[in-house]
N, C-alpha and C positions, 0 to 999 in steps of 0.2 A: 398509647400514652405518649404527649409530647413531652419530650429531655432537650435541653437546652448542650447542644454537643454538636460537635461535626460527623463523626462517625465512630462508631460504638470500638474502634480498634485504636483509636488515635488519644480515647476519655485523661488515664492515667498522664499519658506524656503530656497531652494539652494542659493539662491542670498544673504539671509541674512546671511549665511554661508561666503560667501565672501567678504561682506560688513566685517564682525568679522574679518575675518585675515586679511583683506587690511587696517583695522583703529581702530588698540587697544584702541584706544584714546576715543573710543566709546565701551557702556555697550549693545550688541546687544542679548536680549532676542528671539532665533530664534522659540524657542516653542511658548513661550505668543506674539510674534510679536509686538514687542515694542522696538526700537532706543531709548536708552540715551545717552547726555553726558555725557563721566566718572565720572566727579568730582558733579554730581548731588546729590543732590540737595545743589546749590549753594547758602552762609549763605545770608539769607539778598537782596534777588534776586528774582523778581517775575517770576516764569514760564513760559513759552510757549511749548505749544503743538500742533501740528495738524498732520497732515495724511489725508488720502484718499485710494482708488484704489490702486494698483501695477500698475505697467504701462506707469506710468510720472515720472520716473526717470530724472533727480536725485531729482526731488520731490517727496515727503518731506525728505527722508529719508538720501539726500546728502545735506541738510540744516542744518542738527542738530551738535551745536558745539558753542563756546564760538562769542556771537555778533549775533546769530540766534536763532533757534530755542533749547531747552532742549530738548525735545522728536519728534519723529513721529512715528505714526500706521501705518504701509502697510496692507492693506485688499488684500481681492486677485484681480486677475484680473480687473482693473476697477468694482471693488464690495467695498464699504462702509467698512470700520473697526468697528468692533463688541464694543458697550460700554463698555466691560470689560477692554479691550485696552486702553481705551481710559481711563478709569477711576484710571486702574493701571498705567499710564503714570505719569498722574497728582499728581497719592501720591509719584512716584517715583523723584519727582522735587521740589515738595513744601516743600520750607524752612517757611511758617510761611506768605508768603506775599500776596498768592495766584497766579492761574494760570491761565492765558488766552488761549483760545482756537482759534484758527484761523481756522475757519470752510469754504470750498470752499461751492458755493451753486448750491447742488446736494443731490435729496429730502432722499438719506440714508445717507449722510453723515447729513444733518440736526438731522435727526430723529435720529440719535445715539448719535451724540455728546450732544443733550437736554438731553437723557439717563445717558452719563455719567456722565454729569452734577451733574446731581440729585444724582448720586450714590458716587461721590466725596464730595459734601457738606454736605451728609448724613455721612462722614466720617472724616468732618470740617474741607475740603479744602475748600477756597473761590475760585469759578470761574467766571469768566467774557468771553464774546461770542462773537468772532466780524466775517460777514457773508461777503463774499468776491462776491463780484454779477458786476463783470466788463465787460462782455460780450458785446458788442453792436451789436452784429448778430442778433440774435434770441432773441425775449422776452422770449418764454418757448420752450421747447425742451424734449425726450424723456425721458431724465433724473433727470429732474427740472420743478420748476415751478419759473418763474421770468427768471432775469439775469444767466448766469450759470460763475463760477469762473474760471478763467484761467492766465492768465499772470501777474496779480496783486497780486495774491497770492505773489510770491516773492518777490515785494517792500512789502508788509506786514510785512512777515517775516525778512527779514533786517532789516528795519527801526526798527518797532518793537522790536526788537532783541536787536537794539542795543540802545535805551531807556533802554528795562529791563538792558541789561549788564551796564548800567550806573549807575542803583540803582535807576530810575523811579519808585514810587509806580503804583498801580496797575489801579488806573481810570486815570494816564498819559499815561501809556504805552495804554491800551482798547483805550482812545479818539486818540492816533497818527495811532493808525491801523485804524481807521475808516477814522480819516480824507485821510490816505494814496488811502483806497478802494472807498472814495468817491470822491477824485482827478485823479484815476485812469479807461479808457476805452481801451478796447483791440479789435482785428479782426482776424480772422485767416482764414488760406486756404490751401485747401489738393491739393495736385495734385496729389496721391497717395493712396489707403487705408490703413490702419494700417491691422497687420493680428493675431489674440492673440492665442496665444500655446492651448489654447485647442480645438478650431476650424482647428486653422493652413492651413487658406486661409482667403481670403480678407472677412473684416468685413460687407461691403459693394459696390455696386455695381460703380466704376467709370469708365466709358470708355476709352480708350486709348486718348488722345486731349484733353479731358475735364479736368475739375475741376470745386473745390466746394468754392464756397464764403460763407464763414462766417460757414467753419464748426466748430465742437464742441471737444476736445481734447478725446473724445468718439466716434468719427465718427459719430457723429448728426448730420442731414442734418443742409444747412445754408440757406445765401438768396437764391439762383441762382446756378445753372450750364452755365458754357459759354467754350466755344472751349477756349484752352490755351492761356496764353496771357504771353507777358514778363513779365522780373522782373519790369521794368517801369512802367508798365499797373496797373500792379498786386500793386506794392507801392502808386501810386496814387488813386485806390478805395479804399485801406487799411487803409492809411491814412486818407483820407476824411470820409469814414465810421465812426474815431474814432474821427476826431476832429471836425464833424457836431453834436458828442452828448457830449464832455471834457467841451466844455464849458470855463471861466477863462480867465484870461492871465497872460503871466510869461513865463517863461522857463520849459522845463520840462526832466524829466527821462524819457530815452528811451528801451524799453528791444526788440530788435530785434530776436525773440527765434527760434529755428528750430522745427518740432515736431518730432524728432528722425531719418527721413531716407533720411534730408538734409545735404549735405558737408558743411564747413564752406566756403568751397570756394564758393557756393552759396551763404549762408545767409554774408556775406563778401558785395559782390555785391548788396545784395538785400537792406541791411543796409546803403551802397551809393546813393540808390535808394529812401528810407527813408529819409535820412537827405534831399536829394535836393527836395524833397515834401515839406517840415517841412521849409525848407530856401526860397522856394517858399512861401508860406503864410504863412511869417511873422514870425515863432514859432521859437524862439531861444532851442536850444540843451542842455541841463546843463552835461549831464551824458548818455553813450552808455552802452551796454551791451549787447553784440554779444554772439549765442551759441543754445545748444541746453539746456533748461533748465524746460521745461515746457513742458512735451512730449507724444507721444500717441501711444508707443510702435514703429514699423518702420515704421510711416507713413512719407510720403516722402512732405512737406508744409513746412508754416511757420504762424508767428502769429507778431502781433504790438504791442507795449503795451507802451501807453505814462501816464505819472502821471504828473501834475502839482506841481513843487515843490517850495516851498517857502527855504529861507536859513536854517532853522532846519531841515526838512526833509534832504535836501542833506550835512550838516552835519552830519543827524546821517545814509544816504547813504553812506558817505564814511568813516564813523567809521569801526576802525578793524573788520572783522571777518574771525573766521578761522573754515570751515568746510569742509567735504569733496571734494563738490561741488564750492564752492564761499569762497574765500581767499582772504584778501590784506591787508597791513597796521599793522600784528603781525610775 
């Protein structure tokens, strides 16, 4: 497989090498692996931080920016970021109000972020944890135990985001990330493997016809293998998958995501294919969001991700933000 890289040890830093010169506007620590906003730590402003993996660009690391997130940690490869990271992010942001963590749930990124926890408040930052568990595939999976985190992550960090940029104290902004992650169910599905630079061939085994329902933004297996199926096919188990466990009623946010090695002229169509699922039973639309955004290096799928929004959520969904990644309204 040719990867556009130098060598498969140098991927992470090189990238944050270019993340630095494509966005001054960002504080990009390439040594200690740490994304701030420049103007951090903002007076009077509660924090947010997260990270994860390398890998699922432009998460997190094309989030951070005025209206999202303060910081993110890139680890490498689909590998956890080290609490040091995470700890140095948090002093690097805290004005005095304290800082929220938005942890996906994946059992290293758990166990570091309690770490850094502990190592930030030993240094009299207050932090608060909110665990992102939207999956509706798999209960547990190679990499976790429970729900495992994926598409909801980013109404997290939005909404969230953009309470702290309002000047929300800090058990407002923690209580709307939850209620976000707990109004929030996702699906995903490969028709492809992802393939990561240090192996540099397929992560996992899929045959030519097939695919994977309900794989994992890690290449975790999901429910089922079935011979390929349209984008029609494919929208209507995806959907049903998420709204036999959403629960509610209302309107909701829709995040139709690519996992990296889908054209938007697919996920375009596949997103047409979503809404008239969604228009089919019943479930009014409030907000789309088409793209690749939540991703698994080139693996060639997509993923669903609906949240139930009440009028404050998609209020503060459609508050400014400007970051790398996701821009509108500044």
């Amino acid at each position: 497989m040719k990867m556009l890289i130098n060598v498969p040890e140098s991927v992470v830093a090189d990238a944050l090498r270019g993340m630095a010169a494509a966005h001054p506007e960002l504080t990009v620590d390439v040594e200690n692996r740490v994304v701030v906003r420049g103007d951090a730590p903002v007076a009077d402003k509660v924090g947010l931080v997260s990270g994860g993996g390398s890998g699922h660009e432009p998460l997190h690391g094309g989030f951070v920016g005025p209206g999202m997130l303060d910081a993110a940690c890139p680890g490498e490869v689909f590998t956890s970021p080290v609490p040091d990271q995470m700890a140095r992010a948090a002093a690097a942001v805290d004005s005095g109000q304290g800082v929220l963590f938005v942890v996906k749930n994946y059992t290293g990124d758990v166990l570091n972020f309690d770490m850094a926890a502990e190592l930030a408040e030993d240094e009299g930052v207050q932090v608060a944890k909110v665990l992102v568990d939207d999956d509706v595939a798999v209960t547990d999976s190679l990499y976790t135990a429970g729900r495992r985190g994926t598409g909801a992550t980013l109404f997290v960090e939005k909404i969230a985001g953009a309470a702290a940029q309002e000047g929300a104290p800090l058990e407002r902004v923690e209580a709307l990330a939850r209620q976000v992650n707990e109004s929030s169910r996702s699906f995903g599905v490969a028709l492809a493997a992802c393939t990561t630079p240090a192996k540099g061939s397929a992560t996992f085994d899929l045959p030519p016809g097939e695919l994977e329902l309900g794989v994992g933004i890690h290449g975790e297996p999901g429910r089922e293998r079935r011979p390929m199926m349209t984008s029609a096919e494919i929208a209507d188990f995806a959907v049903d998958a998420v709204l036999a466990d959403l629960g509610g009623a209302g309107p909701v946010l829709a995040l139709v995501n690519g996992m990296g090695g889908t054209p938007l002229l697919e996920l375009y169509g596949f997103a047409a294919e979503v809404h008239r699922v969604l228009r089919e039973r019943g479930v009014p639309v409030a907000r789309t969001l088409v793209g690749n955004y939540v991703t698994s290096l080139d693996m060639a799928g997509c993923s669903v991700t609906l949240c139930r929004a009440d009028e404050e959520l998609l209020r503060l969904w459609d508050a400014p933000v400007r970051t790398a990644a996701l821009r509108w309204g500044m």
